[in-house]
C-alpha positions as CSV (number, residue, x, y, z in Angstrom):
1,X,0.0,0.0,0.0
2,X,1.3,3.7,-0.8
3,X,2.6,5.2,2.2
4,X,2.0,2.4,4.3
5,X,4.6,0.9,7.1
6,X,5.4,-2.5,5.0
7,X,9.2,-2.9,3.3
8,X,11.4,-5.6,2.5
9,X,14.9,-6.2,3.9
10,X,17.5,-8.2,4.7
11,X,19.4,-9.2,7.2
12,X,22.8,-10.4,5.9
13,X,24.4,-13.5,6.9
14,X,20.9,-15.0,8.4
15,X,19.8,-18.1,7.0
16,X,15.7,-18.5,6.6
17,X,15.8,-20.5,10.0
18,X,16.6,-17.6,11.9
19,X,13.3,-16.7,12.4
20,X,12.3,-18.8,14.5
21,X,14.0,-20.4,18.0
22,X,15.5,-23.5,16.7
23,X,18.7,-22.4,15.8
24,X,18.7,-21.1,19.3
25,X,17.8,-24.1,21.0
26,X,21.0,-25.7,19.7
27,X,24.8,-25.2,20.5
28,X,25.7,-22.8,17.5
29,X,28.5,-25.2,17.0
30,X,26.3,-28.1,16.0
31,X,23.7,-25.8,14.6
32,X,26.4,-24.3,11.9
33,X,27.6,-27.8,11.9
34,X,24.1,-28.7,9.9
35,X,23.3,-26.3,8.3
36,X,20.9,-24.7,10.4
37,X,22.1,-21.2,11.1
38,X,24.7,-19.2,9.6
39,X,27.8,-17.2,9.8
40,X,25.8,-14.9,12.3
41,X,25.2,-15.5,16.1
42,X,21.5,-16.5,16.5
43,X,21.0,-14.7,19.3
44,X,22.2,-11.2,17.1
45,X,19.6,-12.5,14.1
46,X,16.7,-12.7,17.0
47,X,17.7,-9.0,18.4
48,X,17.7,-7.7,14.6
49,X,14.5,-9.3,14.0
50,X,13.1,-8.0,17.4
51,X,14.1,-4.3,16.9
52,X,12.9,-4.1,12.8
53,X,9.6,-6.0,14.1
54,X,9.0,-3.2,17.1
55,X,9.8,-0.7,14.6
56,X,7.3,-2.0,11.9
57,X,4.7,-2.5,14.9
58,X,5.5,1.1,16.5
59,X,5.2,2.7,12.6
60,X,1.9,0.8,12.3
61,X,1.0,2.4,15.2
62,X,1.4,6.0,14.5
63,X,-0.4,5.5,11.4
64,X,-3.6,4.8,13.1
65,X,-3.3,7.2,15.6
């Protein structure tokens, strides 16, 4: 939608997993091991994803105020 709060991006060296917990509920040794996360600590994909979802939520809700 024009003007709306929606946008794409990325978050380099994060591997499609990252978005959710599993890569967090295993050592990051085994976890790169298989392929589950990436380069990247898990724990600094979840804050990324944490502080560009707040943003998102916070810009949605200044629209409708």
């Amino acid at each position: 939608r024009q003007g709306g709060a929606s946008r794409v991006d990325v978050i380099d060296g994060a591997h499609h997993s990252g978005f959710s917990d599993t890569c967090m509920l295993k050592p990051t040794w085994l976890a790169r091991e298989v392929g589950i996360t990436g380069p990247r600590s898990p724990l600094d994909t979840a804050r990324d994803i944490h502080l560009k979802t707040m943003a998102f939520l916070q810009a949605v809700q200044q629209q409708s105020s």
